[in-house]
C-alpha positions as YAML, in Angstrom:
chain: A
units: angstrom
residues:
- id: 1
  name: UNK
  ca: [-118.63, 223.70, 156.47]
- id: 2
  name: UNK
  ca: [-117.97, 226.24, 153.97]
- id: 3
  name: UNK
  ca: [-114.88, 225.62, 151.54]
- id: 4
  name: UNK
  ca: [-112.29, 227.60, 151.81]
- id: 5
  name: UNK
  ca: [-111.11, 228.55, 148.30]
- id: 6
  name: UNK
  ca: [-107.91, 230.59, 147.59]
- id: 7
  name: UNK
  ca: [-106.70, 231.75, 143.26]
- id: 8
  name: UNK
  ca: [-103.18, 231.95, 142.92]
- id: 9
  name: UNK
  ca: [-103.12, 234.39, 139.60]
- id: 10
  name: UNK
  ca: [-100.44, 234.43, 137.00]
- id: 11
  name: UNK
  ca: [-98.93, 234.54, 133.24]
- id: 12
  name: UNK
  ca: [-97.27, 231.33, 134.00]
- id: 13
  name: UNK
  ca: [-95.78, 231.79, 131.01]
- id: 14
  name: UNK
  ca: [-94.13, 229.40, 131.13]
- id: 15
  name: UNK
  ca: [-94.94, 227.70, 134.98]
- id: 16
  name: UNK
  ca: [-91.23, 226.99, 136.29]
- id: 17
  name: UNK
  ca: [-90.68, 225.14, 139.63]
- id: 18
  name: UNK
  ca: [-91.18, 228.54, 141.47]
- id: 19
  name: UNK
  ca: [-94.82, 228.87, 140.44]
- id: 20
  name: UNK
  ca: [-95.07, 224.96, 141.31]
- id: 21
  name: UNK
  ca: [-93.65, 225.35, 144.77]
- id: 22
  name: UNK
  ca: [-96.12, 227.98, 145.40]
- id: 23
  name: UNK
  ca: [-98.94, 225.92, 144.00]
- id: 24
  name: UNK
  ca: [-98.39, 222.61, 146.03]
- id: 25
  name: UNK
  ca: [-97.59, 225.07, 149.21]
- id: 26
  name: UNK
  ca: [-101.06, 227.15, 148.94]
- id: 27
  name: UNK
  ca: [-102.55, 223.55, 148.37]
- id: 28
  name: UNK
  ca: [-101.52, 222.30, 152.10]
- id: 29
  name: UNK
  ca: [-103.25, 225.48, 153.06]
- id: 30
  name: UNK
  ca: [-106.88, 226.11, 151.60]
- id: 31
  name: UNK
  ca: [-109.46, 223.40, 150.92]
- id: 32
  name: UNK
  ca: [-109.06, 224.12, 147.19]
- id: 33
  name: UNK
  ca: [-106.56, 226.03, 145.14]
- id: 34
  name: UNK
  ca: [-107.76, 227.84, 141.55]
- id: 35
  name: UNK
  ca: [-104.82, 228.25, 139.33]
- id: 36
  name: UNK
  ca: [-105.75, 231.38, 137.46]
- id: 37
  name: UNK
  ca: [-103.64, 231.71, 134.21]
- id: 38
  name: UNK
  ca: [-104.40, 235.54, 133.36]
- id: 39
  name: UNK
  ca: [-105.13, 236.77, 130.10]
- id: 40
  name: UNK
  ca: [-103.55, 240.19, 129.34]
- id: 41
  name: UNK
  ca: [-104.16, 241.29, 125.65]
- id: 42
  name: UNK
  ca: [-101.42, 243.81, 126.40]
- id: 43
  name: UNK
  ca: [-98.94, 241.26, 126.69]
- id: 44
  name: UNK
  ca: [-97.45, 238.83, 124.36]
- id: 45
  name: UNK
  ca: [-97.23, 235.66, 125.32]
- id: 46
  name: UNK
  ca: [-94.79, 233.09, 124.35]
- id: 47
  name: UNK
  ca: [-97.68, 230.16, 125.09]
- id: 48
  name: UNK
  ca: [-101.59, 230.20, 124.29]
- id: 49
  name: UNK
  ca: [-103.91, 230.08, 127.25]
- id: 50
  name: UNK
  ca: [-104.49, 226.52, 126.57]
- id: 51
  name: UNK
  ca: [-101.17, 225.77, 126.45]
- id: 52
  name: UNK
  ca: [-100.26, 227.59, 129.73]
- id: 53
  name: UNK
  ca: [-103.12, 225.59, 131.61]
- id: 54
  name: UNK
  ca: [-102.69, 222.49, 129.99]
- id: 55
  name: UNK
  ca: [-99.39, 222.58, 131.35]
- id: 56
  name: UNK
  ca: [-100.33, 223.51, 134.62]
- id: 57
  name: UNK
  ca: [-102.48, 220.06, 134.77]
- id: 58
  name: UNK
  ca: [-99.37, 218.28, 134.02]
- id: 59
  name: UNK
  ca: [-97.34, 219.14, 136.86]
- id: 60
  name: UNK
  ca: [-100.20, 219.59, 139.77]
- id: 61
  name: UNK
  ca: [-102.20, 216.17, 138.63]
- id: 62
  name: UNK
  ca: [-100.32, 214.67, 142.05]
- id: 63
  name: UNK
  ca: [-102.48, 217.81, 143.94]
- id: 64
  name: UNK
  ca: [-105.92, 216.76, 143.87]
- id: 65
  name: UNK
  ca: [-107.79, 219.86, 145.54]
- id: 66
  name: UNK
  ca: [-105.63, 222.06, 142.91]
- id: 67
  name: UNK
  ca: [-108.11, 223.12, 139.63]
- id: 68
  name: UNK
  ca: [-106.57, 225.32, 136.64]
- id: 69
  name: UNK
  ca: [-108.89, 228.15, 134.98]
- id: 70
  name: UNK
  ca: [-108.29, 230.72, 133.05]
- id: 71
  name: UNK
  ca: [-109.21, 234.77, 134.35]
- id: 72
  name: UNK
  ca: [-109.80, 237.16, 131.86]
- id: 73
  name: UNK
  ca: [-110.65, 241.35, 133.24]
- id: 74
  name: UNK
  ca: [-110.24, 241.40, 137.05]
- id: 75
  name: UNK
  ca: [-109.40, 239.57, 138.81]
- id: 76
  name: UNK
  ca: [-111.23, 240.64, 141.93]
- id: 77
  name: UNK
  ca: [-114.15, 239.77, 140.15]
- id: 78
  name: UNK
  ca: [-113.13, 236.46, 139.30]
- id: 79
  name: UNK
  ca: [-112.75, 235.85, 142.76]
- id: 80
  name: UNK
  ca: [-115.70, 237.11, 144.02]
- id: 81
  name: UNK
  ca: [-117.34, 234.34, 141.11]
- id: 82
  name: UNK
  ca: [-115.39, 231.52, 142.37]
- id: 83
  name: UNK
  ca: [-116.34, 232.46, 146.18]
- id: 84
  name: UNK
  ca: [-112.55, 232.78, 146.84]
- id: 85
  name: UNK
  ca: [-111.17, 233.96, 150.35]
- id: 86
  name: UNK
  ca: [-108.46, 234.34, 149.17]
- id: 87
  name: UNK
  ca: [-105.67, 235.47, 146.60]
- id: 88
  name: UNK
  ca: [-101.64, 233.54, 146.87]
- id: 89
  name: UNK
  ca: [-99.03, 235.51, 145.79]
- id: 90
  name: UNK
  ca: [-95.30, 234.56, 145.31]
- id: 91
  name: UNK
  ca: [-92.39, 236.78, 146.27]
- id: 92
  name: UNK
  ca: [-88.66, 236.41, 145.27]
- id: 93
  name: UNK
  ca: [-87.95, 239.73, 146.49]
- id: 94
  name: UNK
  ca: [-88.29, 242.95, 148.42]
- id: 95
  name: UNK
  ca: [-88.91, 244.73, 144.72]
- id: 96
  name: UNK
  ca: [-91.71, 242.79, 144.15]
- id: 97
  name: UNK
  ca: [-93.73, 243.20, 147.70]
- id: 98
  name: UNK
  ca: [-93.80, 246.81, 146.42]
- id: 99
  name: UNK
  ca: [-96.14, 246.32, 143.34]
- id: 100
  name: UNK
  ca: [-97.54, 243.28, 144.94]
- id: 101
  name: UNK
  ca: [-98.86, 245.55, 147.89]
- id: 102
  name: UNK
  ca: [-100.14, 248.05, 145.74]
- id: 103
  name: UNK
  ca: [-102.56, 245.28, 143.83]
- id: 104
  name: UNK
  ca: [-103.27, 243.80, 146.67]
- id: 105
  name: UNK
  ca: [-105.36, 246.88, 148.22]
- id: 106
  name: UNK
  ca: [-106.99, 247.22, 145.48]
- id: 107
  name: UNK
  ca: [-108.07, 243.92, 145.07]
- id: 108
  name: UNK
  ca: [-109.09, 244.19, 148.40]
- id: 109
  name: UNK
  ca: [-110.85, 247.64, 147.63]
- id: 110
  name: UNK
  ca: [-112.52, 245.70, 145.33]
- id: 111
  name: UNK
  ca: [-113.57, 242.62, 146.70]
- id: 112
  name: UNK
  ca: [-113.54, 242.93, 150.62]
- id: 113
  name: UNK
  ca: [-114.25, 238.93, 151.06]
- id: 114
  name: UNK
  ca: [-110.82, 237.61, 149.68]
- id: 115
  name: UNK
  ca: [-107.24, 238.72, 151.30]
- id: 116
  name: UNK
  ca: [-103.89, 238.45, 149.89]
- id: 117
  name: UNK
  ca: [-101.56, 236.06, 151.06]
- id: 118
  name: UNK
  ca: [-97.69, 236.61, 150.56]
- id: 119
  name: UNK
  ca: [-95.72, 232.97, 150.22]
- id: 120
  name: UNK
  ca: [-92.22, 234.07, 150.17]
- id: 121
  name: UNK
  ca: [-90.23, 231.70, 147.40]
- id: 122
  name: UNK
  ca: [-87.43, 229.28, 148.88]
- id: 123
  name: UNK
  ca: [-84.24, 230.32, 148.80]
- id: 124
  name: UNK
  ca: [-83.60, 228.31, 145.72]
- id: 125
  name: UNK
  ca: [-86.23, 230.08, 143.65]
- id: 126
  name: UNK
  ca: [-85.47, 233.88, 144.34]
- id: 127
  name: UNK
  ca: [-83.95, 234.51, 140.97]
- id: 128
  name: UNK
  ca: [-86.39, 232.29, 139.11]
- id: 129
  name: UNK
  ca: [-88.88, 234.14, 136.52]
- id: 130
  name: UNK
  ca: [-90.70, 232.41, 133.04]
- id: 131
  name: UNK
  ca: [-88.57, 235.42, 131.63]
- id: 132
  name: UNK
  ca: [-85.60, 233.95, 132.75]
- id: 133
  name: UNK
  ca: [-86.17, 230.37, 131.48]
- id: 134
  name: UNK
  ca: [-87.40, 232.22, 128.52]
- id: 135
  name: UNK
  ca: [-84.26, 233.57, 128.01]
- id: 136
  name: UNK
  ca: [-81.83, 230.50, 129.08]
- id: 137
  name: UNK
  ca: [-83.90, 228.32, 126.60]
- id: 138
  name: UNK
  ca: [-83.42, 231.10, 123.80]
- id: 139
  name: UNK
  ca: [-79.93, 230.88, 123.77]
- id: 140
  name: UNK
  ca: [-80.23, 227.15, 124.14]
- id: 141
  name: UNK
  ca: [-79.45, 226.93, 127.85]
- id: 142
  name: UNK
  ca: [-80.15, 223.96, 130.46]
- id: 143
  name: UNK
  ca: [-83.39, 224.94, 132.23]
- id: 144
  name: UNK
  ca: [-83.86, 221.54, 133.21]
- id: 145
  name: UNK
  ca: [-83.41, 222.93, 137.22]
- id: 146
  name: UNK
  ca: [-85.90, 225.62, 136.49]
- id: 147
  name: UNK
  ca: [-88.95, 223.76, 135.25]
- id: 148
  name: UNK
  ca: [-90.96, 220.47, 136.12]
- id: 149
  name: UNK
  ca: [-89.78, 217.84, 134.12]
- id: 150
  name: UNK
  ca: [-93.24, 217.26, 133.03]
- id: 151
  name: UNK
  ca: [-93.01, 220.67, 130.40]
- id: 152
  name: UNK
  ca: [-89.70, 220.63, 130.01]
- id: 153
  name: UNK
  ca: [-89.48, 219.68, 126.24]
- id: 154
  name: UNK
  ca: [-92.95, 221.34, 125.41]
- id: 155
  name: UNK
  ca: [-90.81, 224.45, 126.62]
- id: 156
  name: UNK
  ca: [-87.29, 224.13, 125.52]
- id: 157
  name: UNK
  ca: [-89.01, 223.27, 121.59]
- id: 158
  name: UNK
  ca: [-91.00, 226.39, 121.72]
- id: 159
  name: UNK
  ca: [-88.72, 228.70, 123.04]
- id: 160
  name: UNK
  ca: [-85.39, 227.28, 121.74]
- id: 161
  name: UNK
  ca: [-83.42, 229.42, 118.60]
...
């Protein structure tokens, strides 16, 4: 039997409780889950690669059929690599399916073996961004509800003023 593989992409910049609920929810799904902390040199990011993944580890060690890699280019070609069938997506909101749609065709356009999958966040979560722990922690705000305990003080001493 052939393993089914699914990447759920991202900054996770930082991971909050959001990304984690998606993680441990695309875990009860596919035989193995690749966390796939993207590399945009575009962006800046407030935590190294390393960081982001070894972070990652921290709060899914409890999932054992979860890995965390890093994907640098496209990412239909980093599925295509890892065999994946296919690509976990978060949504908070309507105003994200919109962009969300758009990359998903063209991942499929360009890898025709892997299909998206939408996991819509819980109700809790639809607010919940790393830019808005970002800025809670920058102003020295509680984000203790926002991110696994496991990170919390790696993020609150990088990101707080």
């Amino acid at each position: 039997m052939n393993k089914k593989i699914a990447v759920c992409p991202g900054s996770f910049d930082p991971v909050t409780l959001g990304h984690l609920d998606i993680i441990e929810r695309a875990s009860d799904l596919f035989d193995e889950v690749i966390v796939a902390v993207s590399i945009n040199s575009q962006k800046v990011s407030s935590f190294s690669a390393e960081e982001r993944i070894d972070m990652i580890k921290a709060v899914s060690k409890h999932l054992p059929n979860v890995k965390v890699d890093k994907c640098e280019g496209l990412l239909a070609d980093y599925c295509r690599q890892k065999g994946a069938i296919a690509i976990v997506k978060g949504l908070r909101a309507v105003t994200d399916f919109e962009y969300e749609f758009q990359q998903a065709l063209a991942n499929k356009k360009l890898y025709e073996n892997a299909d998206t999958i939408f996991l819509t966040t819980r109700a809790e979560n639809m607010y919940l961004s790393s830019s808005v722990v970002k800025e809670i922690a920058s102003y020295g705000g509680d984000i203790s509800e926002f991110v696994p305990s496991a990170v919390l003080d790696i993020i609150k001493r990088r990101i707080a003023k």
